[in-house]
C-alpha positions in Angstrom: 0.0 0.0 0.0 1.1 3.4 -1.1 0.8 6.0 1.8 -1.4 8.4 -0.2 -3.5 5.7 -1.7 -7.5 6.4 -0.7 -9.7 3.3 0.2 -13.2 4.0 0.4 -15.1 1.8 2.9 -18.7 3.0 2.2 -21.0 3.2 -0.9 -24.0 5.6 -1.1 -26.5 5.3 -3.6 -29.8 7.0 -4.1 -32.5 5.6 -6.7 -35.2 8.4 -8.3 -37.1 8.6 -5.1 -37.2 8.1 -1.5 -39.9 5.2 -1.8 -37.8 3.0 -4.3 -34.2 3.8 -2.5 -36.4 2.7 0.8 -37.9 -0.1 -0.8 -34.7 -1.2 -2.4 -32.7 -1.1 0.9 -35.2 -3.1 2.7 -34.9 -6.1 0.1 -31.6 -6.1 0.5 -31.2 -6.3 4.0 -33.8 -8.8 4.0 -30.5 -11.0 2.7 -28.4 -10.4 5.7 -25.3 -10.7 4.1 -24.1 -7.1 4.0 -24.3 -3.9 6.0 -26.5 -2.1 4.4 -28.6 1.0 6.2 -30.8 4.4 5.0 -29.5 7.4 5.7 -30.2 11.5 4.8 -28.0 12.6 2.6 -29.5 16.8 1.1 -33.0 15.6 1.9 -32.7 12.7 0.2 -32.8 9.0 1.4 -29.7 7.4 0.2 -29.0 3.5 0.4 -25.1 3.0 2.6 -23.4 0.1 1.9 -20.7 -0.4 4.4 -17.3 -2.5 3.8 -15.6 -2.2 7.0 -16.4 -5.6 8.0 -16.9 -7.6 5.0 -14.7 -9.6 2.6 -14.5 -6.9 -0.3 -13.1 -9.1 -2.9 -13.4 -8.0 -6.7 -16.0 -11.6 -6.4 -18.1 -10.3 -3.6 -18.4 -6.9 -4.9 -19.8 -8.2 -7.9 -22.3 -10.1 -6.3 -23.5 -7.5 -4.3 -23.8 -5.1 -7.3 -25.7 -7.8 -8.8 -27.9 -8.0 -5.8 -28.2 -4.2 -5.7 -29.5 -4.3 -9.2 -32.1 -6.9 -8.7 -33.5 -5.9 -5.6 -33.8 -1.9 -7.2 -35.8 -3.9 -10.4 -37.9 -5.5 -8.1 -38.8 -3.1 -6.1 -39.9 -0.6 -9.6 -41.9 -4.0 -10.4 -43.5 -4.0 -7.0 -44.3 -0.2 -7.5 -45.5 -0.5 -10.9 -47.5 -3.6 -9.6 -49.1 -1.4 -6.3 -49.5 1.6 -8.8 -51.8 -0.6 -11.1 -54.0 -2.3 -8.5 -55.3 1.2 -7.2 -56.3 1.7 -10.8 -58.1 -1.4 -11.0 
């Protein structure tokens, strides 16, 4: 390790709103194989992914951005799905 090399140990991500960044985190947690909490970031709810205490191999940070994908697409399907049934 360099002595002026920067290693980030936390992710933030925020979706298009609060609801589906919410939504999204909760899936994910619901895995319980990362740290993974809400947080306000400018009024916004932001998704914080923390790698303090997890493995962060290349492998594992795939498969959580893998994981982070699918659990944002399912929550727009769940939406879309809630959305519909009120116009039903």
């Amino acid at each position: 390790m360099h002595p002026h090399e920067i290693h980030l140990n936390q992710l933030a991500i925020t979706f298009e709103n609060n609801d589906l960044t919410l939504a999204t985190i909760h899936k994910l947690q619901n895995i319980q194989r990362w740290f993974i909490k809400e947080a306000e970031w400018k009024g916004l709810v932001i998704m914080r992914v923390s790698f303090s205490s997890m493995p962060n191999s290349r492998e594992e940070i795939n498969i959580l951005a893998k994981a982070i994908i699918e659990a944002y697409q399912e929550a727009r399907v769940d939406r879309c799905t809630k959305s519909n049934s009120r116009h039903i």
